[in-house]
N, C-alpha and C positions, 0 to 999 in steps of 0.2 A: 687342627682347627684353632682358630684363633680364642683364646676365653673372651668371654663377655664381660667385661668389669663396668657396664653401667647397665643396672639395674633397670623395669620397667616400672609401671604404677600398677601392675598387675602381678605382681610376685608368685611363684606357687602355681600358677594356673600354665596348664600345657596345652601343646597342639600334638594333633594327631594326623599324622601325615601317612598317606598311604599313594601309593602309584605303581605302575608297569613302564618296565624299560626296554627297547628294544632297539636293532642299528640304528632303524631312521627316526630314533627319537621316542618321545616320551610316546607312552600309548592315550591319547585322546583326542578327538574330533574339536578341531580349533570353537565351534560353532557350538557347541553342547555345554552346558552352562550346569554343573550337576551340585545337588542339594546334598544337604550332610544325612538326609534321611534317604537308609540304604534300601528302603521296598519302592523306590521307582529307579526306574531304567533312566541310563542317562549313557551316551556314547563314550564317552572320559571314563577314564580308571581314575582321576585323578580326585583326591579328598583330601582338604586342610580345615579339620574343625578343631572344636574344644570338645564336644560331644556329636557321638552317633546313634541314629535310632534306626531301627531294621525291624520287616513286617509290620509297618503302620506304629511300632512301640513308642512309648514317650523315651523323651533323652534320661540317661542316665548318669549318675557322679563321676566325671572323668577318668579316677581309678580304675570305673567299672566299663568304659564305655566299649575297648574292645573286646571282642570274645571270639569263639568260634563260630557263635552264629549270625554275625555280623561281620567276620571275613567270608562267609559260606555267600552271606545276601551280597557283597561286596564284585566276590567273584560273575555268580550270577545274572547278577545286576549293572552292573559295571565293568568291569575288566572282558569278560566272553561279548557282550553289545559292543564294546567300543574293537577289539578285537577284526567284529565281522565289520562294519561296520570301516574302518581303515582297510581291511584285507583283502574282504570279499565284497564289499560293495551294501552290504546287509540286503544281499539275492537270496531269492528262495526259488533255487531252480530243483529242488531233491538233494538227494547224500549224495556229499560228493564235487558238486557243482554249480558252479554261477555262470552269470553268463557278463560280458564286457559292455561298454556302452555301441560296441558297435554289432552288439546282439551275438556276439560269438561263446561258444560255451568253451569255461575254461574249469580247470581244474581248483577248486577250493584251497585255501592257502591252509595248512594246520597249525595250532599252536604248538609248544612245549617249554613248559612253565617251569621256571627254576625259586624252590624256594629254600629256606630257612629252616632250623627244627625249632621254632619258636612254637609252644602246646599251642598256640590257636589255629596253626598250620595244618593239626595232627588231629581232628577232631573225627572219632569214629561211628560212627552206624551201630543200629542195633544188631548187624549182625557180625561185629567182632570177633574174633576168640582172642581172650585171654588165658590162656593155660594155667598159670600160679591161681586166679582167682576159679577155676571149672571144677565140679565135683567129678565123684568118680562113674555116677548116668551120665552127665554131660561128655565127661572124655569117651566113656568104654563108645559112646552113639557116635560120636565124632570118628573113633577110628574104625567104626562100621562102615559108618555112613563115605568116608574116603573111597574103601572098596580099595588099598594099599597093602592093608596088613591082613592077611589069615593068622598071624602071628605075630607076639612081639617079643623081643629077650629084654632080661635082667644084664646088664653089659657085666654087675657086680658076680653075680652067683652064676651067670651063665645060664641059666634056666627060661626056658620057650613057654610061653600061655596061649594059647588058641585064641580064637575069636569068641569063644561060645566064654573064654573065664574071663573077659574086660573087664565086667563089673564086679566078678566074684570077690567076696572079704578075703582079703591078705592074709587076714592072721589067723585064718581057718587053716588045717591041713587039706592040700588039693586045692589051696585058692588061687587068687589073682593074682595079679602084679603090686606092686604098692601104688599110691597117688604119685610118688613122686617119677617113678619109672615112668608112667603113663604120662606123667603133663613135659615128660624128657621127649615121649617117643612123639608129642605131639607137637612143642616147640619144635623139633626136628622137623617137621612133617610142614610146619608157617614159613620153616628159614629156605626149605628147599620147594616152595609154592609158593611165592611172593604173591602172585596175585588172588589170590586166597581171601588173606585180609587187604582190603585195603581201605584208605579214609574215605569222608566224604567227598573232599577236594578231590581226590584221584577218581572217584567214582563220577563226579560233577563234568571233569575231564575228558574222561574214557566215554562217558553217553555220549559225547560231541567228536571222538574220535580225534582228540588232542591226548597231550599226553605232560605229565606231573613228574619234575624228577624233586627230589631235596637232596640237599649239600650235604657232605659229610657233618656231624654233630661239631662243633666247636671250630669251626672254618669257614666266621662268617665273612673273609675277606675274601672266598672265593664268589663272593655274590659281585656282580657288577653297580647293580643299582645302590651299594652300598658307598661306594667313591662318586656314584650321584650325590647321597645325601650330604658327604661332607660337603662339596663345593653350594649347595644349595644352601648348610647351615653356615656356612663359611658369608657365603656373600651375606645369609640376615645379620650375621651377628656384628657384621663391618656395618652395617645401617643402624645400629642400636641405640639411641638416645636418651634421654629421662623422658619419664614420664610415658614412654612409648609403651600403647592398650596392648589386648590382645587382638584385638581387630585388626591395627596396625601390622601386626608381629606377622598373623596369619595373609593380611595382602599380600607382605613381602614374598613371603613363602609361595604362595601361589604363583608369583611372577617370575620368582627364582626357578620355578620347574620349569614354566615356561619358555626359559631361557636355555633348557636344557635342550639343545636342538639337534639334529642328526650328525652333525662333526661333534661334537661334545661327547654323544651317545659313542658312536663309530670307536670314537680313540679311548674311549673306558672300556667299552667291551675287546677291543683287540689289546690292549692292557693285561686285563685278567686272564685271559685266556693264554697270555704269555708265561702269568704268572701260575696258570694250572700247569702249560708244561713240566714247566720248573718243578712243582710242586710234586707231579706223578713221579718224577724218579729220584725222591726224598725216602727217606724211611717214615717221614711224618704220615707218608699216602698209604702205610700199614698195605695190605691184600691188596688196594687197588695199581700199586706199581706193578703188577703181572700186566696190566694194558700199555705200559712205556708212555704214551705219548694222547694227547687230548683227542685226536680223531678217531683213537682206536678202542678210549671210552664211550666216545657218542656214539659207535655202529656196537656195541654191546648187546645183548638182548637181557632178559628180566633175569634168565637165569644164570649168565654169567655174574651179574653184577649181585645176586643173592649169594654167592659164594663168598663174597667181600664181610662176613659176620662179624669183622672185627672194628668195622666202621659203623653198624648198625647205633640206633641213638642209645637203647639200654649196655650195649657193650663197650660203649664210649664211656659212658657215666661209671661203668664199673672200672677204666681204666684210669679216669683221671683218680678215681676214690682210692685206687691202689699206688697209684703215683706218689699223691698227698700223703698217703702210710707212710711211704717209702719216703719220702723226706722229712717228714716228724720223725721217725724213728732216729734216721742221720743226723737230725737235730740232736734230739737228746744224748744220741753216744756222743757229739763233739762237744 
């Protein structure tokens, strides 16, 4: 991307751009004119503000403006409306089913959402598990309540505890297991159940019989709509003059997406998708090169692709953190 070396009259102050991308082009209804406040409907996925307000809220300091519950209303509101609404006609013939303009009933078109592990992506429900954070009622109930375990081992001491010693005190003789055995055998029990926990976004999804994947942690060039935004920021910041508002900043921006048309879309997405080949039979694709080739990750089901543990977002974060050891150390011996 080109730098911007002439400043606005607006310094400091950002826009927030949000959108949906798919072959034939950007996801919104040419006719749908939608507001930066996320509690109405509006056929467009498409939003260029400086602030967002969601469920009736006043706006808030731009730092603050996005979150997860104003991607949640975004989604809702925005992206799944404009979705039916290009797809299916926004029919309400039952699950399942619309009908064409020439009254014929057709089969519903579904989504499947690719995003990002940015936290407002990841936003979870109250019925979570977290394991590190569960006491030892909360687990011993959990591994009842599975109906998995009549048992669990100590992998260290080799030692079997029934069901009836879940919750029993460890450092009794004749007790239980420790907290940490238990929040192992139940991490175990989320990695090999994907759909166990899942977010709100996946849950928001799954009611409508669409379906949520996200990208490997730290690969966010596998996104497509990402070599969107360059040529979008690309062409504002070739328009950039003095003195130029943010008003100004944000037309452009809004024009620019629109410009984003179905040859544009078409050749970004068959781009990356080149570049996921490439990518699966790298070492970079860790566990997911067992699939070779992009069409043989997309016919995958849940549990093949929960095998891949090493791509997961906490087991990322713990390999870059060891990576970084691992080069500060090399540092200081040379």
């Amino acid at each position: 991307m080109v730098r911007n070396r002439v400043r606005g009259s607006e310094k400091g102050k950002r826009l927030i751009i949000m959108h949906a991308m798919t072959r034939d082009g950007m996801l919104e209804d040419p006719e749908a004119e939608p507001t930066d406040d996320l509690s109405e409907v509006h056929a467009s996925a498409a939003i260029v503000s400086a602030q967002l307000s969601a469920e009736g809220g006043d706006h808030e300091d731009y730092h603050k403006t996005l979150n997860s519950e104003k991607f949640i209303s975004w989604m809702r509101n925005r992206l799944l409306p404009a979705f039916e609404k290009i797809y299916n006609g926004d029919a309400e013939e039952g699950k399942g089913t619309s009908r064409t303009r020439a009254g014929k009933k057709r089969q519903k078109k579904k989504m499947i959402l690719i995003l990002d592990n940015a936290s407002y992506h990841h936003p979870r429900g109250e019925d979570w598990y977290t394991p590190s954070k569960m006491k030892r009622p909360e687990l011993g109930k959990f591994l009842r309540e599975v109906g998995e375990y009549s048992s669990i081992t100590d992998e260290d001491t080799k030692r079997a505890f029934p069901a009836s010693k879940f919750t029993a005190d460890a450092t009794r003789s004749g007790g239980g297991p420790t907290l940490d055995v238990m929040r192992s055998v139940v991490s175990s029990f989320l990695k090999s159940h994907p759909g166990t926990n899942t977010t709100v976004a996946q849950q928001l999804m799954a009611d409508r019989q669409h379906r949520l994947l996200y990208t490997p942690p730290y690969e966010s060039w596998l996104q497509p709509i990402e070599l969107a935004w360059a040529q979008v920021k690309h062409k504002v910041a070739r328009q950039s003059v003095v003195g130029r508002t943010n008003d100004e900043t944000a037309e452009q921006t809004a024009a620019a997406l629109k410009g984003m048309d179905k040859q544009r879309c078409t050749k970004i997405v068959k781009h990356t998708e080149k570049l996921m080949s490439e990518w699966l039979k790298s070492e970079d694709a860790g566990s997911l090169r067992v699939f070779g080739s992009l069409e043989a990750l997309v016919q995958a089901d849940t549990r093949q692709l929960a095998k891949c543990t090493d791509l997961s977002l906490e087991e990322a974060r713990l390999r870059k953190e060891k990576e970084a050891e691992k080069e500060n150390q090399e540092s200081k011996e040379n």
